[in-house]
C-alpha positions as CSV (number, residue, x, y, z in Angstrom):
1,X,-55.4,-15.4,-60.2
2,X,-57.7,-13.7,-57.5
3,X,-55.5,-10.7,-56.5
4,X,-56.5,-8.0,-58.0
5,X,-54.2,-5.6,-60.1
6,X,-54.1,-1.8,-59.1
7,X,-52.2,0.1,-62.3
8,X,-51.0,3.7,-61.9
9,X,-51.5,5.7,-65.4
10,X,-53.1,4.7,-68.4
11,X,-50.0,5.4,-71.2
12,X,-49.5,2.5,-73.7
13,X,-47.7,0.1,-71.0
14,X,-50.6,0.4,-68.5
15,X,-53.2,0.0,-71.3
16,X,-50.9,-2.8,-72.8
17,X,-50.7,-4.5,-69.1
18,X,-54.6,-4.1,-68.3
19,X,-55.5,-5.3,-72.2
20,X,-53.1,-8.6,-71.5
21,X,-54.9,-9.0,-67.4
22,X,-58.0,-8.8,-69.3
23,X,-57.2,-11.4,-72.1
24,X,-56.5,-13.8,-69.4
25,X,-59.5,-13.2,-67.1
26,X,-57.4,-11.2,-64.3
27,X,-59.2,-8.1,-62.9
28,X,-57.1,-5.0,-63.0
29,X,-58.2,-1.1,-62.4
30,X,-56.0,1.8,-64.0
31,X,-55.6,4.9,-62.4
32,X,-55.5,7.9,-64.5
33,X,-54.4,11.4,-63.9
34,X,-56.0,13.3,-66.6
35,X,-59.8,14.0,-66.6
36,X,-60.4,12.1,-69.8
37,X,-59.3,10.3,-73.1
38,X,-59.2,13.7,-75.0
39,X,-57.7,15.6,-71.6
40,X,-54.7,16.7,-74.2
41,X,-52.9,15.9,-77.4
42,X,-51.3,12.2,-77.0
43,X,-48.3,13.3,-79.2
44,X,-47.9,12.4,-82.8
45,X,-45.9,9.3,-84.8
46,X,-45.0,6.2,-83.3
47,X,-43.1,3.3,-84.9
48,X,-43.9,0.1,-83.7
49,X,-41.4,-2.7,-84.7
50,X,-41.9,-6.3,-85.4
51,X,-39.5,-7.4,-82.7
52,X,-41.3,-5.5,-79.3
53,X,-43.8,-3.5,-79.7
54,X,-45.7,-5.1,-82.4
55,X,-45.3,-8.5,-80.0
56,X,-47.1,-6.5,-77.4
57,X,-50.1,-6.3,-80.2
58,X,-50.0,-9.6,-80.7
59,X,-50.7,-10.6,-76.8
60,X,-53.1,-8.1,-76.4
61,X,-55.2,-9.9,-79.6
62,X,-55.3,-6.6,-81.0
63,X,-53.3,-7.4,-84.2
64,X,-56.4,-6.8,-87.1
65,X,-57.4,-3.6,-85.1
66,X,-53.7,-2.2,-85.3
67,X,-53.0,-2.9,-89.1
68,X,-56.4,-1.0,-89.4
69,X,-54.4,2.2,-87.4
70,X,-51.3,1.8,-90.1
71,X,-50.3,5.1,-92.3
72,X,-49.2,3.6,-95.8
73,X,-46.4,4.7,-96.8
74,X,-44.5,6.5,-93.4
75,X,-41.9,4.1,-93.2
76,X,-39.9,6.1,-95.9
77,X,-37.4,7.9,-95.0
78,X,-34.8,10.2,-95.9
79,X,-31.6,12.2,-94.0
80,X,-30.6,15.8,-95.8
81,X,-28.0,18.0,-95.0
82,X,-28.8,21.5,-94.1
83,X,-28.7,22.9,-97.8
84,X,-31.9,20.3,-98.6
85,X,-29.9,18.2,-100.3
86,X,-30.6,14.3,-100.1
87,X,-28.3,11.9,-98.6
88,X,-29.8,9.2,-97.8
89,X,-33.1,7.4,-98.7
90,X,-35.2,4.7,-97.9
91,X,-38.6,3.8,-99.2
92,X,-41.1,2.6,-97.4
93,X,-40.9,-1.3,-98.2
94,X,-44.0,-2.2,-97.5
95,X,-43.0,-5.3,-95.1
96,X,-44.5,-3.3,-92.0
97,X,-41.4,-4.0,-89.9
98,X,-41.8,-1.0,-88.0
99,X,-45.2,0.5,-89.5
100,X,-46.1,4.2,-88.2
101,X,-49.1,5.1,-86.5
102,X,-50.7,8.0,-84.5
103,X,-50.3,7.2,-80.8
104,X,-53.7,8.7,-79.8
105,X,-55.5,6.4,-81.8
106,X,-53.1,3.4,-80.4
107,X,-53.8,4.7,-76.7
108,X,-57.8,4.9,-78.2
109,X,-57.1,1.0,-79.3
110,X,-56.5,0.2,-76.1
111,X,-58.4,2.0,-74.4
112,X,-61.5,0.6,-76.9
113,X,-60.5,-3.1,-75.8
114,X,-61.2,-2.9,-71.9
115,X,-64.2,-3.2,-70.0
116,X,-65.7,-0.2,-69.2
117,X,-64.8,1.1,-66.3
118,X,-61.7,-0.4,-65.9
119,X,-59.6,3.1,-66.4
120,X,-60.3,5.8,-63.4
121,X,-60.2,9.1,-64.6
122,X,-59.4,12.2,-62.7
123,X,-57.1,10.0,-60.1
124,X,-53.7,12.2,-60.0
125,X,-51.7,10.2,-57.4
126,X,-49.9,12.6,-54.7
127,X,-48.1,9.7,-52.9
128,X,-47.2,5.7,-52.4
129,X,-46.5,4.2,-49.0
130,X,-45.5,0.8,-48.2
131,X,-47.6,-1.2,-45.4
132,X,-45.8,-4.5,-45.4
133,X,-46.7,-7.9,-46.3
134,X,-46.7,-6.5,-50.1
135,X,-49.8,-4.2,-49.6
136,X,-49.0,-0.3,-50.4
137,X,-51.4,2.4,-50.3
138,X,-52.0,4.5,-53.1
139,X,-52.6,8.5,-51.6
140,X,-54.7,10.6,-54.7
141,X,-54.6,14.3,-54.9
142,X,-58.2,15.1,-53.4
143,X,-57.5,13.0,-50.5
144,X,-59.1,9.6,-51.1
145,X,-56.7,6.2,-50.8
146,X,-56.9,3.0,-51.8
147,X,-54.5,-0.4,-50.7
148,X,-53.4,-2.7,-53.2
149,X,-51.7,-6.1,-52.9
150,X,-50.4,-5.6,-56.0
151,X,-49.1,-2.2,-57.7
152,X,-48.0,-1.2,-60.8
153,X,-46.2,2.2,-61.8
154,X,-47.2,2.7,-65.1
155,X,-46.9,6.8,-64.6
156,X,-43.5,7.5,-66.7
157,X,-40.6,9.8,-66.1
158,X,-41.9,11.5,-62.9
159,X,-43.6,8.4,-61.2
160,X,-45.0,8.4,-58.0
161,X,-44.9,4.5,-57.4
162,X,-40.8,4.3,-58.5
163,X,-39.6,5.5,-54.6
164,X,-41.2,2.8,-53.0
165,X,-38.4,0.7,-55.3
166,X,-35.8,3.0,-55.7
167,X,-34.1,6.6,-55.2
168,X,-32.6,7.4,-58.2
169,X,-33.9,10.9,-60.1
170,X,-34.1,11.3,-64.4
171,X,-31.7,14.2,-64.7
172,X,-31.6,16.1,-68.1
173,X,-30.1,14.5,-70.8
174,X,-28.8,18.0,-72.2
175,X,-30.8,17.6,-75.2
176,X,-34.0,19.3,-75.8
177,X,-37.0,19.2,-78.5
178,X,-39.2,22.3,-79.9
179,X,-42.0,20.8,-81.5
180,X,-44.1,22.6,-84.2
181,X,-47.1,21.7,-86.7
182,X,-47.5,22.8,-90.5
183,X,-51.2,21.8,-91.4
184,X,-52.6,21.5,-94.8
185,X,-49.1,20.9,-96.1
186,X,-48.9,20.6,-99.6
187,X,-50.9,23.3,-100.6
188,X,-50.2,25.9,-97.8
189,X,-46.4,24.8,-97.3
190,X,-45.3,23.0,-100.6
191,X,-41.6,23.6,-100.5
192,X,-41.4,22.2,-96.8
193,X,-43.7,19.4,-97.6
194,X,-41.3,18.3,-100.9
195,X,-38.3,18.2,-98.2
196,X,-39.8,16.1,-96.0
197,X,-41.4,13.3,-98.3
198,X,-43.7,10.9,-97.9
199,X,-42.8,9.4,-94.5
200,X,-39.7,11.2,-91.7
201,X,-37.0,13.1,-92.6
202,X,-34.0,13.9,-90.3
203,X,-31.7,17.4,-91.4
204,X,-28.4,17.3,-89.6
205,X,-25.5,19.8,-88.7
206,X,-23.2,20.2,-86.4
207,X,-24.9,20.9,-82.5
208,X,-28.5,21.0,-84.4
209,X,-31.0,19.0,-86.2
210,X,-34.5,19.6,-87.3
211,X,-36.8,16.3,-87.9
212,X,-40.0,16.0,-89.6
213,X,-42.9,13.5,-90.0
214,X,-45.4,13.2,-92.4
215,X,-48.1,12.3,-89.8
216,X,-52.5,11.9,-91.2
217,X,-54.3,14.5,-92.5
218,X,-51.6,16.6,-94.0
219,X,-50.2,17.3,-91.2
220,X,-46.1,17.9,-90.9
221,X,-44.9,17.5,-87.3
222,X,-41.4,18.8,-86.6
223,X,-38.9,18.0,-83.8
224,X,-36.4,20.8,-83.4
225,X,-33.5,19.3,-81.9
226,X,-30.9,21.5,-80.0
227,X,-28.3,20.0,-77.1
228,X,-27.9,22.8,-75.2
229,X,-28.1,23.8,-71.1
230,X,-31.0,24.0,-69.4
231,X,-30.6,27.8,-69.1
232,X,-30.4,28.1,-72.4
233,X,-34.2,27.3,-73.3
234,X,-34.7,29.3,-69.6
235,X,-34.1,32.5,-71.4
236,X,-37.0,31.7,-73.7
237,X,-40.6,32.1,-72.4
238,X,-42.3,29.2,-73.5
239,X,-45.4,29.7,-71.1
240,X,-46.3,33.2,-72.9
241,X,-48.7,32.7,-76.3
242,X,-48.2,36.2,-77.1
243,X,-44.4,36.2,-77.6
244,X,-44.6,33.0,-80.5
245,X,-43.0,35.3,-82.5
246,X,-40.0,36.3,-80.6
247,X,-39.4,32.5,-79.5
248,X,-39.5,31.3,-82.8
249,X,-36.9,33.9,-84.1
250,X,-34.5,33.0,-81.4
251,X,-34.8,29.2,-82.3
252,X,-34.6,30.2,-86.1
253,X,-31.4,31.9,-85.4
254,X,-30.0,29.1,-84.8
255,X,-30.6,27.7,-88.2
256,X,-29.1,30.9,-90.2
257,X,-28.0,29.6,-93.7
258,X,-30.0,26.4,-94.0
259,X,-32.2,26.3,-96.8
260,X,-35.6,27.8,-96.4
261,X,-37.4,25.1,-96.9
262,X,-36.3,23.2,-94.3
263,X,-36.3,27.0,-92.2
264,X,-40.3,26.9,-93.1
265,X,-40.7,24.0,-90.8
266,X,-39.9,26.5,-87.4
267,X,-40.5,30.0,-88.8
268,X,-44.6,28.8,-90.9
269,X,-45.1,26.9,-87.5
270,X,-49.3,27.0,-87.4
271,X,-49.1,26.3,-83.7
272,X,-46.8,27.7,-80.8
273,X,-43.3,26.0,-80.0
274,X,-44.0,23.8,-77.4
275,X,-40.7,22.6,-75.0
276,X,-39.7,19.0,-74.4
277,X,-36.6,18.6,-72.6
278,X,-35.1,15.1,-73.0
279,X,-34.7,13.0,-69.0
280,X,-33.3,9.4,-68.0
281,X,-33.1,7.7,-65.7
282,X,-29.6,5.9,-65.4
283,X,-28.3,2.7,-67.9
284,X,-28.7,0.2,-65.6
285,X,-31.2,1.2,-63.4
286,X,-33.1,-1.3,-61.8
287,X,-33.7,-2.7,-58.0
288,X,-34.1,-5.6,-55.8
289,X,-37.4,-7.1,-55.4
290,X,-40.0,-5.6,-53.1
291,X,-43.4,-7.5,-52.8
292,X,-46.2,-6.4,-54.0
293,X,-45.0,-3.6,-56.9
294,X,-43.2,-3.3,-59.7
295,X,-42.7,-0.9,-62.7
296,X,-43.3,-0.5,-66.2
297,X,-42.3,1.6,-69.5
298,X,-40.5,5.2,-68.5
299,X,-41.5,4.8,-64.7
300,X,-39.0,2.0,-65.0
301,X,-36.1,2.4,-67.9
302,X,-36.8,6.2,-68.8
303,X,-34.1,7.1,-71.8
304,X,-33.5,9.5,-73.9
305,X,-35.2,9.2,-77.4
306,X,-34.4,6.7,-79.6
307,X,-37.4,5.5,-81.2
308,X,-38.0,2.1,-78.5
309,X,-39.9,4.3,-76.0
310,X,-43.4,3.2,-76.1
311,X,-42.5,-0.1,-78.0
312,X,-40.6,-1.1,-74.8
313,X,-43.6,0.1,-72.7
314,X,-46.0,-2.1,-74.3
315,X,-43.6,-4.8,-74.3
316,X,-43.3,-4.7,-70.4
317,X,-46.9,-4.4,-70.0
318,X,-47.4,-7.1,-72.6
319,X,-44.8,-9.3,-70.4
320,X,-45.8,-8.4,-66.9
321,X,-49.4,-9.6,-67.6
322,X,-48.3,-12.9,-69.4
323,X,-46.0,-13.6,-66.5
324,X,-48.8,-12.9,-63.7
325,X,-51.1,-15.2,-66.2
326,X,-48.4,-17.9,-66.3
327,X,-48.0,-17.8,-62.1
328,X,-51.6,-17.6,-60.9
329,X,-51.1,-18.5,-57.3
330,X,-47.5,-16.6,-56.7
331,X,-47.2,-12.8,-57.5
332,X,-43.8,-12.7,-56.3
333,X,-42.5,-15.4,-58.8
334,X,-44.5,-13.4,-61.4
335,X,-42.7,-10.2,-60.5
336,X,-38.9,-11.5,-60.6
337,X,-39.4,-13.9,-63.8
338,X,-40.7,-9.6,-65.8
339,X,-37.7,-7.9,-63.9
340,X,-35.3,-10.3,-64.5
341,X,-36.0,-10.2,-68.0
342,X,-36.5,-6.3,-68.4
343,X,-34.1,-5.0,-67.1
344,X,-31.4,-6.4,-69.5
345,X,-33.1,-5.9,-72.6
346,X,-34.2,-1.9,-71.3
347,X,-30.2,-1.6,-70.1
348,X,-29.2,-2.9,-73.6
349,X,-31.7,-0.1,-75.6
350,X,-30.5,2.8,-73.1
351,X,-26.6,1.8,-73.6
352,X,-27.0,1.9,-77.3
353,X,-27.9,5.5,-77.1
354,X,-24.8,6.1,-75.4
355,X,-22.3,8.1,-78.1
356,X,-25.0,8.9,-80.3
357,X,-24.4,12.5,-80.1
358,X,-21.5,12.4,-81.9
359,X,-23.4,10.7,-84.7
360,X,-26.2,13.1,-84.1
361,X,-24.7,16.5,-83.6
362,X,-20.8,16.0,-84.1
363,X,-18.5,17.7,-86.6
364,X,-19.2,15.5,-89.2
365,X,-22.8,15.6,-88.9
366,X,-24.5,14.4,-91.0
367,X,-22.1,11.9,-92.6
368,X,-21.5,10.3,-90.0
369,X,-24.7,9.5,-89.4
370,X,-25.3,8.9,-93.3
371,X,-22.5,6.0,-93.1
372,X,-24.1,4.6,-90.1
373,X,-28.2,4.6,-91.7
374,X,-25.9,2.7,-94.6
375,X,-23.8,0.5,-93.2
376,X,-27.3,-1.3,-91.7
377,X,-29.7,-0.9,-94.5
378,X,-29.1,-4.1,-96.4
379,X,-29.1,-6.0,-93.1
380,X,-32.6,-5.0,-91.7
381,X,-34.4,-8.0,-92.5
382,X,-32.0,-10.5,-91.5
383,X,-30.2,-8.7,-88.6
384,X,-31.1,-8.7,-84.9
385,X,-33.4,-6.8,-83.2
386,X,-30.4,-4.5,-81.9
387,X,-29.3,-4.1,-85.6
388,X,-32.9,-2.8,-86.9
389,X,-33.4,-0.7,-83.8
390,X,-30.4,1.4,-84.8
391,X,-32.0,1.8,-88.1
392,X,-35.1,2.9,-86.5
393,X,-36.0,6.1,-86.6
């Protein structure tokens, strides 16, 4: 294939997509927004499962340097109800069916496997414009452009490639995240570190939840989940480092009468609450073909979480570079054999997030959500993929 690729972010599906271009001689360049590898934190756990995102691994060739990245033992897990008590459990079985592992050291992997040079650092894209006959130019923010006769949007929830396909917007999900770090966990926080175990733990109630993973180092990184407005998390300053304090207590509040070792994991917080509020783009979402681009990971299929994020990214970047491999001398027929095939399986992983709330944050919570992580234990290894991803978590 002589057309060179021109890939817009360097998240795991661009990474995955240049790794797989690279495996099979095709040139590619990735343009990145942030100044460097270490521009900001990359985030913390990521499962990646045997039936996507570990198949992405095993195109890229990358399958020794992976298991290298594995955390032993962060596949158990365990759901509690809001007194601490345990009600459901699951060791880690050692099969590495969906192994955990740090994403900035899986985004390093990558990253480690290119050429140098291939990633451009420092390239924030400002805006996309078609020119016909499948050539687009690509507009950066301090002015410069380049033309490509083939694009990729690899840029996530707010991409600037996605209008030259289609108009439709992520709008909130009504669900938000406050994250928060405990270091040096078992001897600075002990009771916390007890509750959470050796590998994620998930605390349940009514309109609230608190998760927890055990991620490297000691480190226990906790997702406080609230559904709640917009405004809501408005009325909290989350820009101002001075007034931790006040926003923890008004997120603690919300957790009066849970046990305090579960409480620890807002209120002992060793770094500020940081915001993530939850976007998607719609179920179906996808468009007709347009030469010369295409899209990848959240820039295509954004969803609310559910644990196939990134493992769905570096499955369509894993796919999209096979498929280019596999048609050499026609793009287009390259382009519609990826879509047709991702846009089903990400439409089938966004619809089975639909009615999960009530699971999640319902009345019965967390039974019902106990009955469900039950009901599916026993058939992990034998089930289908879209049995095991709703064991995931």
């Amino acid at each position: 294939m002589r057309t060179p690729v021109t890939i817009i972010g360097a998240g795991l599906g661009g990474l995955t997509l240049a790794r797989v271009l690279h495996v099979h001689g095709i040139p590619a360049t990735v343009y990145e927004a942030e100044a460097s590898p270490a521009a900001r934190s990359q985030g913390g756990m990521l499962d990646i499962h045997d039936y996507n995102g570990q198949l992405a691994v095993r195109a890229a060739g990358l399958m020794d340097e992976f298991r290298g990245l594995v955390l032993e033992g962060r596949q158990a897990m365990r759901v509690l109800d809001r007194e601490g008590t345990v009600l459901f459990e699951k060791a880690d079985d050692g099969t590495g069916g969906r192994p955990e592992v740090q994403r900035g050291e899986l985004r390093q992997m990558l990253l480690d496997s290119l050429p140098a040079g291939t990633v451009r650092w420092g390239h924030k894209v400002s805006g996309t414009r078609a020119l016909g006959e499948g050539r687009h130019e690509v507009t950066f923010a301090d002015g410069t452009t380049i033309v490509t006769s083939l694009l990729v949007g690899a840029d996530g929830a707010w991409s600037r490639v996605r209008p030259l396909l289609s108009t439709a917007i992520p709008e909130y999900t009504g669900l938000s995240f406050v994250e928060t770090y405990l270091y040096d966990a078992d001897t600075r926080h002990p009771a916390a570190a007890k509750a959470v175990g050796g590998g994620s733990m998930m605390a349940h109630a009514p309109g609230r939840a608190i998760h927890a993973h055990r991620e490297s180092g000691d480190t226990l990184h906790t997702y406080v989940l609230l559904p709640r407005p917009q405004d809501w998390f408005a009325a909290i300053d989350f820009t101002d480092a001075a007034a931790a304090t006040a926003r923890i207590a008004r997120i603690a509040r919300e957790f009066d009468g849970w046990a305090p070792e579960l409480t620890a994991l807002i209120t002992d917080g060793d770094t500020p609450p940081v915001l993530r509020p939850h976007y998607a783009l719609p179920i179906e979402h996808r468009w007709d073909r347009v030469p010369g681009v295409t899209l990848v990971g959240d820039a295509a299929h954004l969803t609310a979480p559910n644990g196939e994020g990134a493992n769905l990214a570096m499955l369509d970047g894993a796919e999209l570079g096979r498929a280019l491999a596999t048609h050499p001398d026609d793009v287009e027929a390259a382009l519609a054999e990826y879509e047709q095939a991702m846009f089903p399986r990400s439409a089938e992983v966004a619809a089975e997030g639909v009615g999960s709330d009530e699971l999640m944050f319902g009345d019965d919570a967390p039974h019902g959500l106990v009955t469900a992580f039950t009901a599916f234990t026993g058939q992990e290894q034998t089930s289908s993929p879209r049995n095991r991803r709703r064991l995931s978590a």
